[in-house]
N, C-alpha and C positions, 0 to 999 in steps of 0.2 A: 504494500500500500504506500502509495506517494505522502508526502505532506508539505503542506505548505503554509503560509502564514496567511490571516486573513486578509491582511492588509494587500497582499501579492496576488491573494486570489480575487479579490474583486476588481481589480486592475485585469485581469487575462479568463475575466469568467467567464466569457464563452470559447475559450479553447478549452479551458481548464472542462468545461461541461462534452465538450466534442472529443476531448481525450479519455473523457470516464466513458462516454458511448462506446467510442470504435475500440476500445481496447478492453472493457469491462473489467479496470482495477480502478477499486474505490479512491478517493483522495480523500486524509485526515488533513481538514482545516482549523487552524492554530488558531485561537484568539486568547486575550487577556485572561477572559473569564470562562471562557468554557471550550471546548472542541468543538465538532461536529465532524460528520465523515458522508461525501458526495458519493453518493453510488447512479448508475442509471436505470432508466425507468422501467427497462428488461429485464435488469439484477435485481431491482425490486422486489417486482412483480412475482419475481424466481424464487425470491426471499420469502414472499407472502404465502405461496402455494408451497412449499417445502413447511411451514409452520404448520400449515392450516392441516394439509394430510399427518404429519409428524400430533397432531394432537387428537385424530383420529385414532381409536383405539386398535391396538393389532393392527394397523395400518401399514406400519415400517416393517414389523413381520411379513405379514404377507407379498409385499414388494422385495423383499430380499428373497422371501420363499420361490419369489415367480420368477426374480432373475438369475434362480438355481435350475430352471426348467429348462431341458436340452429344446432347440428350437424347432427339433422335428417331433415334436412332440404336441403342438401347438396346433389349432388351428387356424385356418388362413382368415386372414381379417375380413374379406367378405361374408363371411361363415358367421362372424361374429354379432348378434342379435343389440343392439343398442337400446 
């Protein structure tokens, strides 16, 4: 993770914002009083869905369970009733 000052980040915030997109490493921005850390709206997002399932019960089980499953063993995702 980068960091940088706040003072330096609001001077180059929109690179500083175009660099956390295309590359998806957060930046810890420095201030006085507090931190903060820019992630983008993808990483987010990524962040949000990985909680949300993770607090689902036996959730992470069975996703670890599923990506033990040989993949001929599957069936084909047309197959699959949604």
């Amino acid at each position: 993770m980068s960091t940088i000052n706040i003072t330096n980040a609001r001077k180059d915030l929109y690179n500083l914002v175009e660099s956390v997109g295309l590359y998806h490493e957060p930046a810890l921005i420095v201030g006085k009083k507090a931190n903060a850390v820019l992630v983008s709206e993808e990483d987010w997002s990524a962040i949000q869905e990985t909680l949300y399932l993770d607090s689902i019960p036996l959730m992470t089980q069975s996703i670890l369970e599923g990506a033990k499953e040989p993949i001929e063993s599957c069936i084909p995702e047309e197959m699959v009733e949604w």
